[in-house]
Structures are given as C-alpha cells and as structure tokens.
N, C-alpha and C positions, 0 to 999 in steps of 0.2 A: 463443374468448376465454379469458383467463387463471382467467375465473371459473370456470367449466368444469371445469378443471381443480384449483384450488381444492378445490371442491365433493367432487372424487373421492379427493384424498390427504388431507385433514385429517381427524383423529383424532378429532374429534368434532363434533356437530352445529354448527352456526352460531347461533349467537344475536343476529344482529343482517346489514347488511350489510357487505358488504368497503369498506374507506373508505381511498381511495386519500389518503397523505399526503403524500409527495413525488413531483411529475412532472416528471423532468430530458431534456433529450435523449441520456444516455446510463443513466438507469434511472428505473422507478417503482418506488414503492415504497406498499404498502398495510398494514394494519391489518385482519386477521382474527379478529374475537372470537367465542368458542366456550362451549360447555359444560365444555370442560377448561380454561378459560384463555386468552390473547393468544394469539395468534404472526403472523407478518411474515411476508407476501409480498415480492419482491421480483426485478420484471424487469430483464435486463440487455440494455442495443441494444446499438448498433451494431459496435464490435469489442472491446467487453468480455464479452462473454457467455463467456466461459473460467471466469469468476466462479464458474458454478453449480455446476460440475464440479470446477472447486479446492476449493470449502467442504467437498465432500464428500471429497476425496480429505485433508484437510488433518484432515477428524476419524477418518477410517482411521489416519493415521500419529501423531497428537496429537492424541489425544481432551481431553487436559487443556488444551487450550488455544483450544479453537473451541467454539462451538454443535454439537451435533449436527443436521443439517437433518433433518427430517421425510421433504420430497420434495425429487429436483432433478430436472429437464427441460433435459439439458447442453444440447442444439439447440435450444432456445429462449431461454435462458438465464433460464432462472425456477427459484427455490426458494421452499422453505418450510422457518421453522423459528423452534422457540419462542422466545415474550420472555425476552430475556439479563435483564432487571434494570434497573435504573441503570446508566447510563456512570458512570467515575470521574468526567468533568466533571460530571455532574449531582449528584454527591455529594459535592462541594466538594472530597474530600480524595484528592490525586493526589502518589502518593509519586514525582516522577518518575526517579531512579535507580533504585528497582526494579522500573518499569514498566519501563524500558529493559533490565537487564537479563533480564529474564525473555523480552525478545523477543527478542535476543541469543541463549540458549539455545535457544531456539526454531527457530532461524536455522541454530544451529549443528547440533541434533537432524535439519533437515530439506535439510544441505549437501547427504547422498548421495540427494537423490532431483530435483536438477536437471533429470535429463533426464526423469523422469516429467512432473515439472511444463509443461516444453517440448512436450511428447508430449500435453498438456492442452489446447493453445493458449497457456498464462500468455507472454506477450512475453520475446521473447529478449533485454535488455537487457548482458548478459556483455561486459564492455571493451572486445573486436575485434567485437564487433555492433554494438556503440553508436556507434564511434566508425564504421561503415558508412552507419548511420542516419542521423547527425549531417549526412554529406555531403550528405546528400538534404534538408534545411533548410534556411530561409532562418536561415542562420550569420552571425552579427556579425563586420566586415568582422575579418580577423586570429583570429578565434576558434579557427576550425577545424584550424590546425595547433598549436596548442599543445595544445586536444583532446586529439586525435591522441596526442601525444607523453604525456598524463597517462593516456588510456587504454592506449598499449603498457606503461607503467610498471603499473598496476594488473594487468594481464592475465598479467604475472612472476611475480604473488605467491602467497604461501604460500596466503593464505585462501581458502576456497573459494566458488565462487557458490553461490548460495541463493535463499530467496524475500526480496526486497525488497517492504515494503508499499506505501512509496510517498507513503503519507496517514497514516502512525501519529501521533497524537496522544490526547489523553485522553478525546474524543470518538468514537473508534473503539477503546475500551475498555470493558468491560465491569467491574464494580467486583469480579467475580468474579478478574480478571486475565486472561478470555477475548476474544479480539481478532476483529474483525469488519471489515466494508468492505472487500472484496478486490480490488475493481473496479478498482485501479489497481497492479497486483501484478505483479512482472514479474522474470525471474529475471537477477538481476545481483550486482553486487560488494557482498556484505551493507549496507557500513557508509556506505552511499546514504540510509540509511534514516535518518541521524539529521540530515539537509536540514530533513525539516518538521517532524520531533520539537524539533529542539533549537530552531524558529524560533515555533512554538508555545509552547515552554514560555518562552522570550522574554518573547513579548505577555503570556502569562499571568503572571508573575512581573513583568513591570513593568520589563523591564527591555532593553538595546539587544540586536540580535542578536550575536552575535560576546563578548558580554559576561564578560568571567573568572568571573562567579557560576555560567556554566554551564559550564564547566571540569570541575565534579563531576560532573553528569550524564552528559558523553561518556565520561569515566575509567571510572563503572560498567558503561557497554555495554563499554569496550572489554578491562577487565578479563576478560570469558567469555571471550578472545579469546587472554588474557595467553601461553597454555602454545604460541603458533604463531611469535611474533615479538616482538621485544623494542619496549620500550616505545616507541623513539622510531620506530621503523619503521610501529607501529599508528596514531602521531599523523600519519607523511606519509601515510597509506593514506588515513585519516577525512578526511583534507584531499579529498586526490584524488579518492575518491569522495564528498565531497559536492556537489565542484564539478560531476563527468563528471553528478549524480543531476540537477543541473538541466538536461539535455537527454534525461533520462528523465522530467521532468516536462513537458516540451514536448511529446515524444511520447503519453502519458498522456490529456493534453488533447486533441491532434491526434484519438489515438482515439475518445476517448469524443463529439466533436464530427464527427464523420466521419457524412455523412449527415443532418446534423441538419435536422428540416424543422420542428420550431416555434423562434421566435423566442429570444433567453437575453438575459442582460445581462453577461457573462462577457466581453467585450470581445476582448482577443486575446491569450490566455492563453500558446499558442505562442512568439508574437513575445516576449510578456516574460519566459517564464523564460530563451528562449536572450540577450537583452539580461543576462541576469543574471549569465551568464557572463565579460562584462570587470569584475565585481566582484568585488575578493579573489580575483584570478587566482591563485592558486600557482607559483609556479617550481620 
C-alpha cells in the first residue's frame, strides 16, 4: 500500500495519520503531516499516471516553476511533495494576464523538450495526432471534417508543440506563481491552454465566455509569442486551437475514466466537450 511507501520517503516522522482528501477514479489524493511540515501524497490510476514522472522531470528543466517532489514512483504513479501554500484562488488575488503569461513562457522554455515529454508517457495530442484520435470518437454528426481541416492548418505553423496543461486556472496555481495538477497534460499546440483558462476566468469575473473584457487576458499569453508570427496569424492560431483543445478535453476525461470501478457524478464529460465543438466553429 501507498502508505508503505509513504512511511519510507518522507523526510521526517509522522505526526499524525495520512488523511486521504480527495478520492477520484482517476487519483487520490492524501494529506501527510509531519515533524517538518504538510506535504501531499498524491496517486494517479488509470492512464494518467505520466503525472509522476512529468513533476519531476518538469522541476529538472524549471525548477522556478513547479514544486519540487520529495519522491516519485513513475510505475505506480504516486509522488510526494511539499505544501505549495495558497492557490491564488484561495487568496482572492489572481492577476490573470500574468498568470498567463508566465505560463506562456513556460511553454515556450519547455517547446524543445516535446519528445522527452512523449518518451514520459505525457499524451501525444500534436494536430496530425489529434485529429487521428478525434476519428476514433463518438464525433458530432459534420464535426470531424472541419476538425480535420483546423488541425492540418495548426500542424503548418511556426509555434511549436509544448506542454499543454489542459486544466490551468487559478486553482492549479500556487500564489507563489508555481503550477501544479498535471494529470491532464498532454503535449500539443501550446495555445490549447487558454480553453479553460479564459472560461474560468469568465465565471470568475462575472462575465460571458467569449466576452471582450477577456480580450486582454489572451493578448498577454499571446504577446511571449509576438517575436514568431504576426499579430493577426497568433489570433487565427488561439482560435484554432482552442476549438481542436476541446477534443483534447474529451480525451483527457476519456482517460482519466478509463477503468473506472467506483461510481462518479461526472456524467459524460466525453460526449459534451466533443458536442462543444459545433459552438463558435471557426472557418
């Protein structure tokens, strides 16, 4: 058992027991308190367990920008590693343009190491993958050839694949500006990433999705971006992939539900982000 293990890598005695806090079909997650302080266990099922072995490889390449874990157990997909802090959501103040761009930079620090990440397990989601994947879905009737046609156009381009988190928003932030939750990371057309970024900051702002007030937010991700392609080419790209990222969120979920043997309420997460696809098609 995970405790076992536990027991053998933490850095100092236990002061209490491990107190399991969240149990998903595709991770637990526990509460380890010690004589030095918190720190967070953290198992990954079913075909996320890549997770373990990205944290760590991810504070090899950008220390400045992750936790450093303690232990990881790639094959089992378990780490450990110390309490970050407050998320920015827990401390009210979430500057969201230079949350984005700092992951932006991040993005672009960790373009050349695509294939390690690949070589990790992290999901191949890259344009002529995606749009592979997409076939093997249950695709809304018409979807899948315009897909098709937005992923060969992204697949052209200057920028380069990267890690896409997938689930960045201000709750997988650290107030440090260190970024966490990797469990749904997968290496594709960077600016995928600002799907749930910019629909989170939405809800949190008060405001519709799609809305001009968040106009600024995307301009600063896309600004680290500025010296690759000119301005209006970066605004068809963020289209493009934010549409192809909702069938990396289909798959995301696919994964992390894959095997699932206790019950969820998560209904059919699949079926709706690919239904999400006839919304604000792009031409």
């Amino acid at each position: 058992m995970y405790e076992n293990w536990i027991s053998s890598v933490v850095p100092a005695p236990l002061t209490g027991p491990v107190e399991v806090t969240k149990d998903r079909p595709w991770s637990l997650v526990a509460k380890v308190p010690t004589e030095s302080g918190l720190f967070w266990f953290k198992e990954n099922r079913g075909q996320t367990l890549y997770e373990a072995g990205l944290m760590q490889a991810l504070w090899q390449w950008a220390p400045d920008a992750v936790l450093q874990p303690v232990a990881v157990h790639e094959q089992r997909g378990w780490s450990l590693l110390p309490d970050g802090g407050p998320t920015l959501r827990e401390t009210g103040e979430v500057d969201w343009p230079a949350m984005l761009t700092l992951f932006a930079q991040l993005q672009r620090d960790l373009a050349g190491r695509a294939d390690q990440m690949l070589a990790l397990g992290v999901p191949d989601h890259r344009p002529a993958k995606l749009a592979e994947l997409a076939a093997t879905l249950p695709m809304p009737e018409g979807a899948l050839p315009v897909l098709q046609r937005h992923c060969e156009e992204l697949a052209a381009s200057v920028i380069p694949a990267s890690i896409q988190h997938d689930d960045l928003h201000d709750g997988n932030v650290f107030s440090s500006g260190r970024f966490f939750d990797w469990g749904d990371a997968s290496v594709q057309h960077p600016f995928g990433v600002l799907l749930v970024s910019l629909r989170v900051a939405a809800d949190k702002l008060g405001v519709e999705d799609g809305d001009p007030s968040l106009a600024p937010l995307r301009d600063a991700y896309l600004r680290v971006w500025s010296d690759l392609a000119s301005p209006e080419q970066l605004l068809r790209e963020a289209e493009l992939a934010v549409q192809v990222a909702k069938v990396s969120r289909a798959l995301s979920w696919q994964r992390s539900l894959v095997n699932a043997t206790q019950p969820h309420d998560f209904g059919d997460p699949v079926t709706g982000w690919l239904a999400e696809l006839l919304v604000n098609t792009p031409r």
